[in-house]
C-alpha positions as CSV (number, residue, x, y, z in Angstrom):
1,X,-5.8,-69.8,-8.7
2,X,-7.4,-71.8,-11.1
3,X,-9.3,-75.3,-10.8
4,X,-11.3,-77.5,-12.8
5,X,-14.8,-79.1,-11.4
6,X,-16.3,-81.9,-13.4
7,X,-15.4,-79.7,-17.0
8,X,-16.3,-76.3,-15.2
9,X,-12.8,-74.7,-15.1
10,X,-12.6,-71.5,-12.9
11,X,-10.4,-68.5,-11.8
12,X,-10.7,-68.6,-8.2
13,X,-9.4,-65.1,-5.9
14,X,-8.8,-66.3,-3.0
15,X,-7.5,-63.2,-1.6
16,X,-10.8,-61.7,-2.5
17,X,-12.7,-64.9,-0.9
18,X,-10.8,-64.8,1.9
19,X,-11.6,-61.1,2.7
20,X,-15.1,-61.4,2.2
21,X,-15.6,-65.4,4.2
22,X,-13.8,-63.3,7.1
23,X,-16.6,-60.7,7.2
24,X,-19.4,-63.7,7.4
25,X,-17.4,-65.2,10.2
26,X,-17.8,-61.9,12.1
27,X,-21.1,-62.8,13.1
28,X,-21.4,-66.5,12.9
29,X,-25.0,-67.5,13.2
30,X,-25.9,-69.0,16.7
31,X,-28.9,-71.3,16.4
32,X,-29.7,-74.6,16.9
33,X,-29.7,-75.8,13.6
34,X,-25.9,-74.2,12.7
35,X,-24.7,-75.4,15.8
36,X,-25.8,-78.8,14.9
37,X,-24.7,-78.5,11.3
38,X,-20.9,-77.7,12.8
39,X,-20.7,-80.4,14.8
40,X,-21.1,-82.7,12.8
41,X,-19.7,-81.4,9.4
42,X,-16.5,-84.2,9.9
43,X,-19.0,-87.0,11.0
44,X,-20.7,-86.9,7.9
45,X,-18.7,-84.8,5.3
46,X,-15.3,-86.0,6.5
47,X,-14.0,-85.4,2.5
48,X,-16.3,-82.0,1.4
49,X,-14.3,-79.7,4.1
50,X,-10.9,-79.8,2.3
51,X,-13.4,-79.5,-1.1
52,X,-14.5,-76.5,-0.2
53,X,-11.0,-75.4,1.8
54,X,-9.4,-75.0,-1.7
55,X,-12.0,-72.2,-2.5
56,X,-11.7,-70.5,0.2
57,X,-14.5,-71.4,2.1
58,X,-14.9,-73.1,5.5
59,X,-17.8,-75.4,5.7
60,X,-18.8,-74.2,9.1
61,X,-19.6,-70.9,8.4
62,X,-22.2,-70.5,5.1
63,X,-23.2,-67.1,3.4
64,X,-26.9,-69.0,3.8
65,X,-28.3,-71.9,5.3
66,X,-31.4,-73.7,5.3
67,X,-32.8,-76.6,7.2
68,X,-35.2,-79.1,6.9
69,X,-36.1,-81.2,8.8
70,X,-37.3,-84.4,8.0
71,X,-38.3,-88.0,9.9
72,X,-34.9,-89.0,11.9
73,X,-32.5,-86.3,10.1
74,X,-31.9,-82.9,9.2
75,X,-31.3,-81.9,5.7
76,X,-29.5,-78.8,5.4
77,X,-28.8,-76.4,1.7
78,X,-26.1,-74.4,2.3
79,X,-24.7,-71.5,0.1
80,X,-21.2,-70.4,0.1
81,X,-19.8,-67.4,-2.5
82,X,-16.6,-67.6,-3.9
83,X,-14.9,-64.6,-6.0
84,X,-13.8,-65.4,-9.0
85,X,-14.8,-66.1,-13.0
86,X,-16.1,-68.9,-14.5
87,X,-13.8,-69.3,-17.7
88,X,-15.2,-72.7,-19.4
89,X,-17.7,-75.2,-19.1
90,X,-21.2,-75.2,-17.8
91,X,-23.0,-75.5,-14.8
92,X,-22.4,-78.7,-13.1
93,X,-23.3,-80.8,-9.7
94,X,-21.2,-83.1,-8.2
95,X,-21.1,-85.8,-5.5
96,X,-18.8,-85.6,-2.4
97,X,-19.9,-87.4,0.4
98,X,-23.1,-88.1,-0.5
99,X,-24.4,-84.9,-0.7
100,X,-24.3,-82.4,-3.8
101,X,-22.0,-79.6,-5.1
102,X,-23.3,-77.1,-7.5
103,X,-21.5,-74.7,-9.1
């Protein structure tokens, strides 16, 4: 499936995605912080899940995630793998939702 990001254009399997995003959902981490981060993924990132959806990826359930914690929120960097080639453009970030994308 291909899809362009912001001049990156990519060749995205999603068969091969799906089969390895099903493996990390086997053991979906427990704690507090990835409990908190699922609920409230549509509160505050009501527009990012269907961004990520047409990867192959659900929000919920990252390859990685690290929180921070800082005065009155939680700041959490999340990594997600997607199989696939890059076939043009560069690396790029993007905005959704007020939080950044980088590919």
């Amino acid at each position: 499936m291909f899809l362009k990001v912001d001049g990156l254009e990519v060749d995205i399997d999603l068969d091969a995605t799906m089969i390895h995003r099903s493996k990390e959902g086997e053991n979906p981490c427990d704690c507090a912080y990835c409990r908190n981060f699922a609920a409230s993924i549509d509160k505050y990132y009501p527009n990012l899940r269907g961004f990520l959806a047409q990867f192959g990826v659900d929000i919920a359930i990252p390859d990685e995630s690290m929180p921070f914690d800082r005065p009155k929120e939680m700041w959490y960097e999340n990594v997600y793998s997607v199989c696939g080639r890059i076939l043009s453009g560069d690396e790029t970030t993007i905005q959704i939702d007020g939080t950044e994308v980088y590919f």
